[in-house]
N, C-alpha and C positions, 0 to 999 in steps of 0.2 A: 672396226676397232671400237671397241666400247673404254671411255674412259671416266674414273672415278673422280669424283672433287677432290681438290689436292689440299683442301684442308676442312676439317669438321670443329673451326671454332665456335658455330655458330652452331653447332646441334650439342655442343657441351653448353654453352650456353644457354639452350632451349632444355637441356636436361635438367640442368641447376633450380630453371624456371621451375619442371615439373615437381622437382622432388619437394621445394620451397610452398608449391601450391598443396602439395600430398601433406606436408607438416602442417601449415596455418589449417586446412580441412579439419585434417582430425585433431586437432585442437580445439578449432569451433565445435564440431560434433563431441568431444569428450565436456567440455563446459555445458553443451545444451542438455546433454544426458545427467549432470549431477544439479542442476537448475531447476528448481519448480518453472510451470508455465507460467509466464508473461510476455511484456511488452520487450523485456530484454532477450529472452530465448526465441521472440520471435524476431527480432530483429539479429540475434546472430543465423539463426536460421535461411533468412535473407543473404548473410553473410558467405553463406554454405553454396547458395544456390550460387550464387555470383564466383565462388573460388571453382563450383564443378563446371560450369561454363569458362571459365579462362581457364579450367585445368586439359579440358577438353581443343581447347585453340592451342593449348602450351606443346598436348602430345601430337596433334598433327603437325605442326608447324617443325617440332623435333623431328620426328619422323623420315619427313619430305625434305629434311636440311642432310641429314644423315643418309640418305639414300639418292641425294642428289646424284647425276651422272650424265653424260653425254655418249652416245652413240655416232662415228662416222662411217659413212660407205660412202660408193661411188652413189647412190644416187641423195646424195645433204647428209644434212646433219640431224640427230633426237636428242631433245633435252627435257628429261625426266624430273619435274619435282612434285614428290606425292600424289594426285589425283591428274597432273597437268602435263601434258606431254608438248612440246613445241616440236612442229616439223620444217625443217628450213628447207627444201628443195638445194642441191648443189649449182644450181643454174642461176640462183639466187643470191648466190655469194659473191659480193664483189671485193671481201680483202676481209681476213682474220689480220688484225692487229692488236699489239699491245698496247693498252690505255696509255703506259707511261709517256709512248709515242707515239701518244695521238693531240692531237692539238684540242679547244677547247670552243669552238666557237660553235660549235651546239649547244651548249650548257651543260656537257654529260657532267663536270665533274661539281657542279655547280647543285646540282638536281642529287646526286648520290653523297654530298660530302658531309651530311650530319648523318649518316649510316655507315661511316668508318669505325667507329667504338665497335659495334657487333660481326663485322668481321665479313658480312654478307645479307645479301635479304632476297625475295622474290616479289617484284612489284613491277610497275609499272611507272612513263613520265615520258611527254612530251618533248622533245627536242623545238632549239631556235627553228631547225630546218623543216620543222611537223614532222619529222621519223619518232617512230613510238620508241621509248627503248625500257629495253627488258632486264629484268634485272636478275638473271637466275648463277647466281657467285657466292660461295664462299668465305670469297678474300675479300679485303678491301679494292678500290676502286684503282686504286693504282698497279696493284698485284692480279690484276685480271686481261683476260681478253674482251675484243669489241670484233664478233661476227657480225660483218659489214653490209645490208641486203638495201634496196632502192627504198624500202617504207621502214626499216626493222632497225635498231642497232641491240643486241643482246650483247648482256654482258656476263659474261661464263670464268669460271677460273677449273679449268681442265688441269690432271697430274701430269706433268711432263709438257709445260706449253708449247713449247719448240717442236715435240713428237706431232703434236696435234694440230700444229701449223702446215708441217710437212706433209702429214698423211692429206691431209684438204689439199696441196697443190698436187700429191703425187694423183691423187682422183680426179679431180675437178676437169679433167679430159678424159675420160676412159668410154664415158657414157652411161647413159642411166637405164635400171633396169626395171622402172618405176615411175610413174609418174607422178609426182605428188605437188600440191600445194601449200602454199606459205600459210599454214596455221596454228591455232592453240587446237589440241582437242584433250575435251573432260572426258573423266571415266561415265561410266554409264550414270551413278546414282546424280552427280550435280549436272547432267544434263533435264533432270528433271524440271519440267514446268514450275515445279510446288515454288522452287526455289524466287521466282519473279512476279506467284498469283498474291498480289495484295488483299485479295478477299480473304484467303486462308492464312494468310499472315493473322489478319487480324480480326479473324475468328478465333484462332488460335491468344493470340494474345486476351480476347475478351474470359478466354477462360481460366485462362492464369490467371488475372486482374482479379474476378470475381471470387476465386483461389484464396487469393492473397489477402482480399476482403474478408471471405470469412474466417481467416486465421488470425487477422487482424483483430479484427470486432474481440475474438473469443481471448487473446492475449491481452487487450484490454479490460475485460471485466471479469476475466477466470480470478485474480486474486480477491476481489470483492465479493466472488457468490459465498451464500452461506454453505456447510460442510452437508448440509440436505434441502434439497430444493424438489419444487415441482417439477417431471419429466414429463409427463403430459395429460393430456386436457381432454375431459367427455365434450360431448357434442353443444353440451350449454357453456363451455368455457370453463368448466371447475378440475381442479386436479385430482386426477385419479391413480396419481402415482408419484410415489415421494423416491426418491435415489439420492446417491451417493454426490458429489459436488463432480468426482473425477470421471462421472459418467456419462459426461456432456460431451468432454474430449473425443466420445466417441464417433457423434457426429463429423468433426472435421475430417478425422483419420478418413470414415466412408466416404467423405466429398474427395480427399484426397485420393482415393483407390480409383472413383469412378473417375477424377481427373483423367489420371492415366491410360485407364479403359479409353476415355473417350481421342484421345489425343492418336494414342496406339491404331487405335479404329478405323478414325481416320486416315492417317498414315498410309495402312495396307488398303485401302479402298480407294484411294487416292487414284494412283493407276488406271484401274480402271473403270472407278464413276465417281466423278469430282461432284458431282451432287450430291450423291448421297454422302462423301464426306465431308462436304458442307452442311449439311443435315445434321450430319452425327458433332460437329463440333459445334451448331448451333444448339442444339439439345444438351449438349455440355453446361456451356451457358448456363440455359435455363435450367439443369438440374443445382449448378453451384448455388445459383439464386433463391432457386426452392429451399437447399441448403441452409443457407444464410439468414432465410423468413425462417424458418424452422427456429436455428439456433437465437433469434433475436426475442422470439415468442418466449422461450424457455429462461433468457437471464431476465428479459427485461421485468421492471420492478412493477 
């Protein structure tokens, strides 16, 4: 029997989030587009990056709140939220109970009770007794169930709790036709390595930083250049090309392309030869840099 969470406060919730993060977005983007360049366009731009990164946590987290569910048969229980599947064995189950009547002296209610306002969460937390407990509900902490295992206490809010009580005893002897084990399992992409190698973290980081550097610099001195400046330099150092002041921007937009190029690169090479993607985000790097000497050659006075 497959059952649905029996209440989605907490994916209206995370909706409110998104559309809230979709509004201030294109707000910042509609300011940064009637803005000349500066220190202020670059720091909402900043703004920008930061709202599509928690806009990006806002839709998965909805997502997985909204699609939450539980599966039982005779052999355990599935518990579905977005990317994370938990498998509890039925052999494993020592008592589905209701939190309301459950006593306290593991700390469950103690650990969950500043997460009542939102209604549900998916986390993690240590019990007095060292049992992990799991936090995959809807409801608040009182309005839920506590699937009971020797290391586990999860805690789920299934439609119909009483149906879903009953089905667990009416199975819980029938026999398993499965053997399974007490785990989490990810979807395939967050089983990936990338996600725990510190070297590609922050390769990756070096080139954002360096990024951010040359957008930086250029927001800083783009309101100072004169309206025609030198664009570049014969082999003795003299200017052999006079442009436009707006013609400088050009440069960062192509750091910014080959950002992308390089990050994407990586990405899909990753798989299958982590050198060379470390290669390729190291040369990232060094091209932002190159970048940066470029653009420093050109404003400086």
């Amino acid at each position: 029997m497959e059952f649905h969470s029996s209440s989605y406060r907490s994916g209206l919730i995370g909706l409110a989030i998104v559309c809230s993060l979709f509004l201030i977005t294109g707000t910042l983007i509609w300011q940064i587009a009637r803005l000349p360049f500066s220190l202020v366009t670059f720091g909402l731009s900043i703004g920008v990056l930061a709202c599509l990164v928690a806009l990006g946590i806002a839709i998965y987290w909805t997502i997985a709140t909204l699609g939450l569910r539980y599966r039982l048969d005779r052999n355990g229980i599935r518990i579905q939220w977005g990317s994370s599947r938990w498998v509890i064995p039925i052999r494993n189950i020592e008592a589905i109970i209701p939190i309301k009547e459950l006593g306290d002296d593991w700390g469950l209610k103690q650990a969950y009770q500043h997460r009542a306002w939102l209604g549900g969460w998916a986390g993690y937390r240590t019990l007095n007794d060292n049992r992990t407990a799991v936090w995959r509900s809807n409801e608040p902490l009182e309005h839920s169930l506590a699937v009971l295992t020797v290391t586990h206490v999860y805690v789920v809010s299934p439609e119909q709790p009483e149906v879903f009580i009953r089905s667990w005893r009416e199975r819980r002897f029938l026999g398993t036709t499965q053997d399974w084990r007490e785990e989490e399992r990810h979807a395939h992409w967050l089983a990936s390595p990338l996600w725990s190698d510190r070297v590609a973290w922050g390769l990756m980081g070096g080139i954002l930083v360096t990024s951010l550097a040359l957008f930086g610099t250029m927001a800083i001195a783009y309101p100072q250049l004169p309206e025609k400046l030198a664009l570049h330099f014969d082999v003795f150092g003299q200017p052999d090309r006079i442009g436009q002041r707006s013609e400088v921007l050009h440069l960062p937009i192509v750091a910014l392309l080959m950002l992308t190029a390089d990050l994407g690169l990586g990405f899909a090479l990753y798989r299958h030869d982590r050198v060379a993607a470390y290669l390729i985000w190291t040369g990232g790097i060094l091209s932002q840099t190159l970048a940066w000497g470029a653009l420093y050659t050109i404003i400086a006075p």
